[in-house]
C-alpha positions in Angstrom: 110.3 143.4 118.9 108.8 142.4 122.5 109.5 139.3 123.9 106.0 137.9 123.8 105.7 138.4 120.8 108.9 136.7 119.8 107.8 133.8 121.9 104.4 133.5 120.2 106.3 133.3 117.1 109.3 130.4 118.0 106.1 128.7 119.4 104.0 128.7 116.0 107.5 127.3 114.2 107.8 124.9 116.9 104.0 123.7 116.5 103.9 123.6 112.9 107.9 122.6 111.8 107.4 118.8 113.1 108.8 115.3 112.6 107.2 112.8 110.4 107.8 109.7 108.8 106.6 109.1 105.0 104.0 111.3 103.5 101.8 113.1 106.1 98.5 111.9 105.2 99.4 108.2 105.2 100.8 109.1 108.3 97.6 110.6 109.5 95.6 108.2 108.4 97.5 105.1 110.0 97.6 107.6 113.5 93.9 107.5 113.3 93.8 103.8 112.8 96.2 103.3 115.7 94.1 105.5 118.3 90.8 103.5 116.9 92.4 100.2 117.7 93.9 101.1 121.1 90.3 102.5 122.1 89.0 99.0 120.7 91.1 97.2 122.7 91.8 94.0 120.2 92.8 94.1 116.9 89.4 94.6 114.7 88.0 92.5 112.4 86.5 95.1 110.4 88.2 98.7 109.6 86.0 101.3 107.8 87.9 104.5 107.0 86.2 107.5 104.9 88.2 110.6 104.5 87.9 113.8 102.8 89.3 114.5 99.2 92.3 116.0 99.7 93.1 113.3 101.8 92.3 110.7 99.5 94.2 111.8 97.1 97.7 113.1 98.9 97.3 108.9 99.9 96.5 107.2 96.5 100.1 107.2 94.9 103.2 107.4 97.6 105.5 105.2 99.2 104.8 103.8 102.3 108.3 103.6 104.8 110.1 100.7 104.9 107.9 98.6 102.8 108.6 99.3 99.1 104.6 99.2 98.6 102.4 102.4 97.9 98.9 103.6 99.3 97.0 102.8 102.5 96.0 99.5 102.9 99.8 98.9 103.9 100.0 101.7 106.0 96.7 100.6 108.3 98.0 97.1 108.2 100.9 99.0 110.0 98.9 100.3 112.1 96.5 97.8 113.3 99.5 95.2 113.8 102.4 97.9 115.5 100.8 101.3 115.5 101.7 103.6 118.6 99.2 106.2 118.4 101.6 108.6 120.9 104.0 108.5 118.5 102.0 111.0 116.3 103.5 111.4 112.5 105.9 109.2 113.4 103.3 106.2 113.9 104.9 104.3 110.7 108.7 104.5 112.0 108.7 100.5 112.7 111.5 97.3 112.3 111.8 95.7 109.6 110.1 92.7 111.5 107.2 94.6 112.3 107.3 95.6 108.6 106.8 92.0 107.4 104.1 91.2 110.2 102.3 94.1 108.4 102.4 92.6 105.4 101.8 89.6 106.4 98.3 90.8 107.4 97.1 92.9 105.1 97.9 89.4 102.6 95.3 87.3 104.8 93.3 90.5 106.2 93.2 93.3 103.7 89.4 92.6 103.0 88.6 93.8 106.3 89.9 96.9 105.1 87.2 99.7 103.8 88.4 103.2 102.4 86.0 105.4 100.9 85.7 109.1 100.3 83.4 111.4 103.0 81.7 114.7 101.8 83.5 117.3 104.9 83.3 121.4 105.1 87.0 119.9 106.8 89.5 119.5 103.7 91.9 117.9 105.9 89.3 114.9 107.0 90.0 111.2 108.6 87.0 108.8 110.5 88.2 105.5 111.2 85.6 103.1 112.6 86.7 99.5 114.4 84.6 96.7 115.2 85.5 93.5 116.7 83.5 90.7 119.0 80.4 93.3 119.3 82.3 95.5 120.2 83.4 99.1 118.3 85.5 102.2 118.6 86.1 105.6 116.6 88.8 108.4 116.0 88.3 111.2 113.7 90.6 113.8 112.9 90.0 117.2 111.4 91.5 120.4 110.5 95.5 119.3 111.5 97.0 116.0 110.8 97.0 115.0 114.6 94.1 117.1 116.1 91.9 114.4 117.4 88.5 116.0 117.4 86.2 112.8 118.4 86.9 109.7 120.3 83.6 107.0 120.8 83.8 103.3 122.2 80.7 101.7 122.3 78.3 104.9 121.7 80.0 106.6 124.6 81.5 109.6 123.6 84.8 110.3 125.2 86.3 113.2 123.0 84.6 115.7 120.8 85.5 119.3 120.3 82.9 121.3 118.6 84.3 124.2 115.9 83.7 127.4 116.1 82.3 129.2 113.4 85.7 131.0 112.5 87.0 127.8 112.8 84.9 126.1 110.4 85.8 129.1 108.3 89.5 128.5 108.8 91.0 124.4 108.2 94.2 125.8 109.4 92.7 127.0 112.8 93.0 124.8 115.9 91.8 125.9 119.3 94.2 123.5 121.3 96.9 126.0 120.3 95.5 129.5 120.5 98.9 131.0 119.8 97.8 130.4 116.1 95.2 132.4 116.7 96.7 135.0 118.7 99.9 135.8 115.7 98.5 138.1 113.4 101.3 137.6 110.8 102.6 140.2 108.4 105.6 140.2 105.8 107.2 142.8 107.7 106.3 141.0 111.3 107.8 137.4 110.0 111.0 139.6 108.5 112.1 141.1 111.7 111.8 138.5 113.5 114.0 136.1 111.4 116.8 139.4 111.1 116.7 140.4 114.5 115.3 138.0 117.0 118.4 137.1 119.3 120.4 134.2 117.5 120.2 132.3 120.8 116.1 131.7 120.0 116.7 130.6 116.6 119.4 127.8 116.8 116.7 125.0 117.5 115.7 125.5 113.4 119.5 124.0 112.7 117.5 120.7 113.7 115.7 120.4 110.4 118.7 120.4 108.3 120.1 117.3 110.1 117.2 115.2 109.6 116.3 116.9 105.8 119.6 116.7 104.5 119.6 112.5 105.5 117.2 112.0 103.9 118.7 113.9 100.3 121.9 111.7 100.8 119.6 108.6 100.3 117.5 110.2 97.4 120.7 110.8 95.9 121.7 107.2 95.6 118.7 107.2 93.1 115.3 107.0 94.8 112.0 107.4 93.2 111.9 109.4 89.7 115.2 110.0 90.4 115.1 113.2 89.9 117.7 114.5 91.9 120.4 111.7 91.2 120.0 112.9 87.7 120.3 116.4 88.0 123.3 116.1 90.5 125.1 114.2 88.0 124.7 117.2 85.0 125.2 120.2 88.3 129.4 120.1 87.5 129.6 122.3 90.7 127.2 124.6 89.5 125.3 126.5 92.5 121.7 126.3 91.7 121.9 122.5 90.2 123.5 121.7 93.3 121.0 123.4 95.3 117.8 121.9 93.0 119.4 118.5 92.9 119.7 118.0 96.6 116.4 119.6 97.7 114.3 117.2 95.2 116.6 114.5 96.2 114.9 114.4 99.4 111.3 114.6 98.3 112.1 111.6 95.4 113.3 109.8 99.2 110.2 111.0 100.8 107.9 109.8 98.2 109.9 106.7 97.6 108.9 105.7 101.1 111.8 106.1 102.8 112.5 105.3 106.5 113.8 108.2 108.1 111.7 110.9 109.6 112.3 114.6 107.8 110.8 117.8 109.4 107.7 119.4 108.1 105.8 122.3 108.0 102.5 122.9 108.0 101.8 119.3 108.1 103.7 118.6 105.0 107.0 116.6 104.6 107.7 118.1 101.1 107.0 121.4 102.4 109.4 120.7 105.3 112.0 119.7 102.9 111.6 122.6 100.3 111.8 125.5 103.3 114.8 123.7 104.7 117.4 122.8 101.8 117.5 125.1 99.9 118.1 128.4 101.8 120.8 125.7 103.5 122.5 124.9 100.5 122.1 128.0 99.2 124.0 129.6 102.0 126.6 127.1 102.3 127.9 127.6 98.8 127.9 130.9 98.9 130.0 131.2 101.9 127.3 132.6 104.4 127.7 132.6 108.0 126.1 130.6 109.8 123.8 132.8 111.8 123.3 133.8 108.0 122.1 130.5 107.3 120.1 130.2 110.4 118.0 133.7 109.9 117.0 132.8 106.3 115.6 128.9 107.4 113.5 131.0 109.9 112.4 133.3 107.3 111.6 130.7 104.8 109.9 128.1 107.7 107.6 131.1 109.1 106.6 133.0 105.7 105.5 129.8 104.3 103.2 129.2 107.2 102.2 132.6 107.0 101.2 132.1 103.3 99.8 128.8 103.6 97.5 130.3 106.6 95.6 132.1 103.8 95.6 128.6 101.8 94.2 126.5 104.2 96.0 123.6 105.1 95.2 121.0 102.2 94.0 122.5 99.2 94.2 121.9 95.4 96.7 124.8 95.3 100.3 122.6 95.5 101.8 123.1 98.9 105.7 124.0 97.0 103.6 127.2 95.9 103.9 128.7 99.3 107.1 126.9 100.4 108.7 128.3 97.3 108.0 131.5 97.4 109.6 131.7 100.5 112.4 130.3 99.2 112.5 133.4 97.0 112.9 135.5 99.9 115.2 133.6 101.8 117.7 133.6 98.3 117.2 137.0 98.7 118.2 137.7 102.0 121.0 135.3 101.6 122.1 137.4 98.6 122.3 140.3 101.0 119.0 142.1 100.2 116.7 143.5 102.6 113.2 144.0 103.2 112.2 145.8 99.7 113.7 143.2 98.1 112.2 140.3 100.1 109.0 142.1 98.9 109.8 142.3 95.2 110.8 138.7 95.2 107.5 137.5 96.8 105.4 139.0 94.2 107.1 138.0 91.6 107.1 134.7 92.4 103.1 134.8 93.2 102.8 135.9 89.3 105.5 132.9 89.0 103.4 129.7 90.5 100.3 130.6 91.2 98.0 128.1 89.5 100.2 124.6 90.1 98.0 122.6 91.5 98.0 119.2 93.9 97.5 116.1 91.9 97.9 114.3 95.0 101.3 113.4 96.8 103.3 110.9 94.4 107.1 110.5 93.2 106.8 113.5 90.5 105.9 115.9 93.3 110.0 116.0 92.9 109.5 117.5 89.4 107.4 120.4 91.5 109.7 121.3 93.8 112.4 121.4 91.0 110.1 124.1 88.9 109.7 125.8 92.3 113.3 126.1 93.6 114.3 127.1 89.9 111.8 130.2 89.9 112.5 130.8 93.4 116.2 131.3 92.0 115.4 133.8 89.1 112.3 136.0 91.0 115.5 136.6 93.8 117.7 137.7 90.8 114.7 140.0 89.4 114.2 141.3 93.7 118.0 142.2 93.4 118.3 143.9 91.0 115.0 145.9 92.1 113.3 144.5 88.9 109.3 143.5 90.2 106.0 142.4 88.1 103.9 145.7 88.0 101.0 146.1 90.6 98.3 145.4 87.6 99.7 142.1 86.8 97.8 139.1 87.6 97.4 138.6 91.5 99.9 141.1 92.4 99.6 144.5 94.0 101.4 147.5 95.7 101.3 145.6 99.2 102.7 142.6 99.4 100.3 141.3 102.2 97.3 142.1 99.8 99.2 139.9 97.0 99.7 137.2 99.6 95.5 137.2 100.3 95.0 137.7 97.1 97.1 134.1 96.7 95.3 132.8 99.5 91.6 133.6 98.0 92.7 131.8 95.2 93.8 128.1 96.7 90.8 128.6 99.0 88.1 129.1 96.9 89.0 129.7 93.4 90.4 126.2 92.9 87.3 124.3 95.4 86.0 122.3 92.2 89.6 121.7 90.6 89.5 119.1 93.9 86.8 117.2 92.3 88.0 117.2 88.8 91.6 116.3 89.7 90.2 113.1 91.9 87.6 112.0 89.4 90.8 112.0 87.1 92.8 110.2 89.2 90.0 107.3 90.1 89.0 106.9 86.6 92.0 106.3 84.7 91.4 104.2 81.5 88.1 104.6 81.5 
């Protein structure tokens, strides 16, 4: 494989594998808060914030770091009172002091907060507008969780990036980092490049096990739905418990609110987690070598980008789908099979999980990732074996890159009005 092409490739990892504290669209949100009020100048006495659906909803039901309180009126508190807007995703990593100023706040401010849904061809969607002492400021993000794409004080426009038309017909695209534009990815491109790149280019993807696997050890201590306390304690050394239980560990953490930044990908933390832990644990029990270890993590990190490309960024289509399924092909690979097999597993997991969809980020996203890892387990066993689902079933076919659009078409615009019907669900209950 050429070397600029190799390049382009650790590049789009490094772009889209990312820090972040607490759920990413909290985290958004409260970066957008944070740029408003440092354009602003003072802290505002009046914060209107109208964001697109998906965002709404991924920020209705999760735990907010550090605070043991859930949705965003904390989380702008956070950000009006401490927010760093250059520390991106990491915008809610705070002390526990600044914590409590937070809250102190929001208690004598929180009507100054205003959070409503906007109608945006941009799924991933944030305007935050300020006003204080006549004066006023605005940030909106679009298409990525930290692409700023206007900035305004005072009707003076000091930021705004117009979208192209392929970009309007693309939430993933962004042009401030044309070498997603410039990777064409393919199943066989991201395969190679994961089996053969020089191990040397591939060590920096260690990193996210560091960070992912802290935050399992404090899931496992019983966090959230404690989902992965429970299932460590019926495991009895049994490989894939022990894999399923401290993957979903981490996610109950994540959604629990907890304080320690885990890696992402494609601007989600749970999809971070699930492409990180378990092709590590996986590995690690079975004895692999660690250059083993470190080709399947880039396999599983770069085909789920690849498949969440076709997806677009936020979608009703759960974000474990793609994460998963990559799983699947890292178990494979782990297990010693090679590019047929990789091949076999991804289509049989895309006949697997296809139509789980996002009911918003929450604790019992855990429960998700469980189902995933599990079928990611049993599609590799099928791949081995050389068993795959036939070419007529479902959204499957004879090229696995055709299955993989075919996927894609179907979290991009077969699912556009479950988005509507899952958030009227979820802002009507009991009526």
């Amino acid at each position: 494989m050429e070397e600029k092409v190799r390049n382009e490739l650790k590049q789009l990892l490094q772009q889209e594998v990312v820090l972040a504290t607490g759920c990413t669209e909290p985290g958004a949100v409260a970066l957008c808060v944070a740029k408003a009020c440092s354009i602003l100048g003072s802290e505002p006495a009046s914060i209107r914030l109208r964001l697109s659906k998906n965002v709404f909803k991924n920020a209705m039901g999760v735990g907010i770091p550090g605070t043991g309180m859930i949705g965003l009126p904390i989380a702008v508190a956070m950000a009006v009172t401490h927010g760093d807007p250059e520390r991106g995703l990491e915008v809610l990593t705070m002390p526990a002091l600044d914590v409590e100023d937070a809250k102190d706040w929001l208690k004598n401010n929180g009507d100054r907060i205003d959070i409503g849904v906007k109608e945006s061809s941009d799924r991933l969607y944030i305007e935050c507008c300020v006003e204080a002492s006549g004066h006023s400021a605005t940030a909106v993000i679009a298409r990525r969780h930290t692409d700023f794409v206007f900035l305004g004080r005072d009707g003076e426009v000091l930021l705004e990036k117009a979208l192209s038309l392929h970009e309007q017909a693309d939430d993933s695209a962004d042009p401030s980092r044309d070498c997603r534009q410039q990777v064409e990815l393919s199943t066989r491109l991201v395969f190679d490049y994961a089996t053969t790149a020089p191990i040397e280019e591939l060590e920096f993807i260690r990193e996210t096990v560091r960070y992912n696997a802290a935050a399992s050890e404090w899931g496992l201590e019983g966090r959230g739905l404690h989902t992965g306390e429970l299932l460590m304690r019926e495991a009895h050394g049994d490989l894939v418990h022990e894999v399923v239980s401290r993957t979903v560990a981490a996610s109950d953490a994540r959604m629990d609110g907890c304080p320690m930044p885990v890696y992402s990908n494609s601007g989600s933390g749970n999809q971070g987690i699930c492409c990180t832990l378990p092709p590590y644990y996986f590995g690690t029990l079975r004895g692999c070598s660690d250059e083993r270890i470190t080709r399947a993590l880039v396999l599983n990190h770069l085909l789920s980008i690849y498949i969440k490309r076709g997806i677009g960024r936020l979608s009703a289509l759960c974000g474990i789908v793609n994460a998963s399924i990559a799983n699947a092909a890292a178990f494979v690979y782990l297990s010693g099979g090679g590019y047929r097999e990789v091949c076999f597993a991804i289509k049989n997991m895309i006949n697997t999980l296809s139509g789980m969809v996002c009911d918003g980020a929450k604790p019992s996203c855990a429960l998700k990732m469980a189902s995933g890892v599990y079928s990611a387990y049993v599609c590799s066993l099928l791949a081995c074996e050389g068993h795959v689902v036939d070419p007529t079933d479902g959204l499957s076919e004879d090229c696995v890159d055709c299955s993989i659009r075919n996927l894609g078409r179907l979290g991009r615009e077969g699912m556009c009005t479950t988005d509507d019907c899952i958030l009227d669900i979820m802002t009507h209950k009991g009526n």
